[in-house]
C-alpha positions in Angstrom: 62.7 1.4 -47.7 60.1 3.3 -49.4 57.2 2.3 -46.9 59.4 3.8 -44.1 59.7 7.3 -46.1 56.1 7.4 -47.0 55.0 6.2 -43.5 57.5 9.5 -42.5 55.7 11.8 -45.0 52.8 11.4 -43.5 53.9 12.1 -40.4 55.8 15.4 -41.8 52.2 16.7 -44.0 50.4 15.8 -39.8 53.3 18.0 -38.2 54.3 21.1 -40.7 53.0 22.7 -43.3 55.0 21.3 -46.1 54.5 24.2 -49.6 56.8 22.7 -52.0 58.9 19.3 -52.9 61.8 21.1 -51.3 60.3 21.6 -47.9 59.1 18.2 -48.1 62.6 17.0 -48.7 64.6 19.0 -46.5 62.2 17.8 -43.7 63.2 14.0 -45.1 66.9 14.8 -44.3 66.3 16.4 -41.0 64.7 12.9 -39.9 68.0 10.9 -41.7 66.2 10.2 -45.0 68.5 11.2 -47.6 66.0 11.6 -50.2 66.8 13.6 -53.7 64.2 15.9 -54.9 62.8 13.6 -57.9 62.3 10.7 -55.3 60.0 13.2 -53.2 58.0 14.0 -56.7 57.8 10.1 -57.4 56.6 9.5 -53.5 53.9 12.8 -53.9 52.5 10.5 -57.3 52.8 7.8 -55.8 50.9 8.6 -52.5 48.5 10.9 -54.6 49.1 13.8 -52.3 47.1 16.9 -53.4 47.6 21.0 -52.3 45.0 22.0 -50.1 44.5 25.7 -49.1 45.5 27.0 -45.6 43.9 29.0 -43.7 46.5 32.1 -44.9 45.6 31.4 -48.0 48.9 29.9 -49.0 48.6 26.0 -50.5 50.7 22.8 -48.9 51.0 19.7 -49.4 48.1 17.1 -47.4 46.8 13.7 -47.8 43.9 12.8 -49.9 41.3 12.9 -48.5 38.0 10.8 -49.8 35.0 12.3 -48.1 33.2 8.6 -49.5 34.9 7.0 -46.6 36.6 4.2 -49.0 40.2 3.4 -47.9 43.0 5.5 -49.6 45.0 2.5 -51.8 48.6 4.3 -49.9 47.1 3.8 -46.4 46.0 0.5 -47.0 49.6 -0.7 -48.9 51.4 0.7 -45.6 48.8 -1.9 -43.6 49.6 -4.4 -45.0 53.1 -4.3 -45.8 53.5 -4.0 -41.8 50.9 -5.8 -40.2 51.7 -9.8 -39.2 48.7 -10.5 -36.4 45.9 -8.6 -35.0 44.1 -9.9 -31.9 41.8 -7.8 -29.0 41.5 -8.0 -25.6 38.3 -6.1 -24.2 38.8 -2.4 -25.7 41.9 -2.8 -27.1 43.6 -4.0 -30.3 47.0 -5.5 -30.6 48.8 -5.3 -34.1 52.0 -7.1 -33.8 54.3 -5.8 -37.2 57.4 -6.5 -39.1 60.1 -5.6 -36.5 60.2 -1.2 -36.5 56.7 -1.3 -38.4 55.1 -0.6 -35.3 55.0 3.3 -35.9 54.1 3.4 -39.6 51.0 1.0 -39.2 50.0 3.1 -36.7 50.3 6.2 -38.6 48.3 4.6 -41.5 45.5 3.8 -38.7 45.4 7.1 -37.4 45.4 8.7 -40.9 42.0 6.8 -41.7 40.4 9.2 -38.6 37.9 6.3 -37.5 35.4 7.7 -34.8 35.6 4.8 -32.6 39.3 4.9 -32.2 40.4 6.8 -29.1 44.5 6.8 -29.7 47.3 4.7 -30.7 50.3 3.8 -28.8 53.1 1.9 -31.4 56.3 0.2 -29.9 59.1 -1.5 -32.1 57.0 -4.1 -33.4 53.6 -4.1 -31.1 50.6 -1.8 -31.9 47.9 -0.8 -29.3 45.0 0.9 -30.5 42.3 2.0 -27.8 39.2 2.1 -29.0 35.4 2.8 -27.1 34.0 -0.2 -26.6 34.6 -4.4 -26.8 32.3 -4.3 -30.2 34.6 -1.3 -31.7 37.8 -4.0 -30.7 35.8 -6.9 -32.8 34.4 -4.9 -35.6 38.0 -3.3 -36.2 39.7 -6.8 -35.6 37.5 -7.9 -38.8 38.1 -4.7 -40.5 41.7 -4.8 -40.6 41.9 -9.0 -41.4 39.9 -7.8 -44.4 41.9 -5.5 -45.3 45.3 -8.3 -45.1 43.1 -10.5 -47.1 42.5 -8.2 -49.9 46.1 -7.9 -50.6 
């Protein structure tokens, strides 16, 4: 499922320092993706990933990101393809997904780097996100119904 293997990029350009298509798909296999090389180059257009410079000076592969603070359309699709309720209780929200969702909602949330969210935990289908305060919980509770409205 291509949400699944983009959700899993993500979480390859977080961990390693991914220079070319190749790396990117060899570290696809590694996690069972079999993925051909021109699937990675449609997923990299697709997901409008962009080199960035490292600090060796060599260039990898990273998420774009906008410094506006507008929602990137990839993080947003993984969202809400996943998400089925959100609800709060005090300082936490509770996303309950599409069964094995769990993980790549919650690396679409943690992509967006939002100040007032502490960490995420993701299950099979379950979501906790710990965020500062009871207003954070409600704020981000109408945040991310907007965002399943939009779609």
């Amino acid at each position: 499922m291509k949400i699944d293997r983009h959700s899993k990029i993500l979480e390859i350009l977080n961990k390693y320092e991914v220079e070319t298509q190749e790396d990117l798909t060899e570290y696809l296999r590694e996690a069972g993706i079999n993925v051909t090389q021109a699937t990675v180059s449609r997923d990299i257009r697709q997901m409008k990933l962009v080199k960035v410079m490292t600090k060796s000076g060599k260039y990898k592969y990273a998420a774009y990101s906008n410094q506006s603070s507008e929602l990137d359309d990839r993080i947003v699709n993984v969202f809400r393809e996943a998400v089925l309720t959100i609800d709060y209780a005090a300082n936490f929200v509770c996303l309950h997904t599409i069964t094995g969702m769990a993980q790549a909602a919650g690396v679409a949330i943690d992509a967006l780097k939002l100040n007032e969210i502490i960490g995420t935990v993701a299950g099979d289908d379950t979501l906790f996100i710990l965020v500062r305060t009871e207003d954070n919980a409600k704020a981000l509770v109408k945040k991310f119904e907007s965002l399943l409205k939009k779609g």
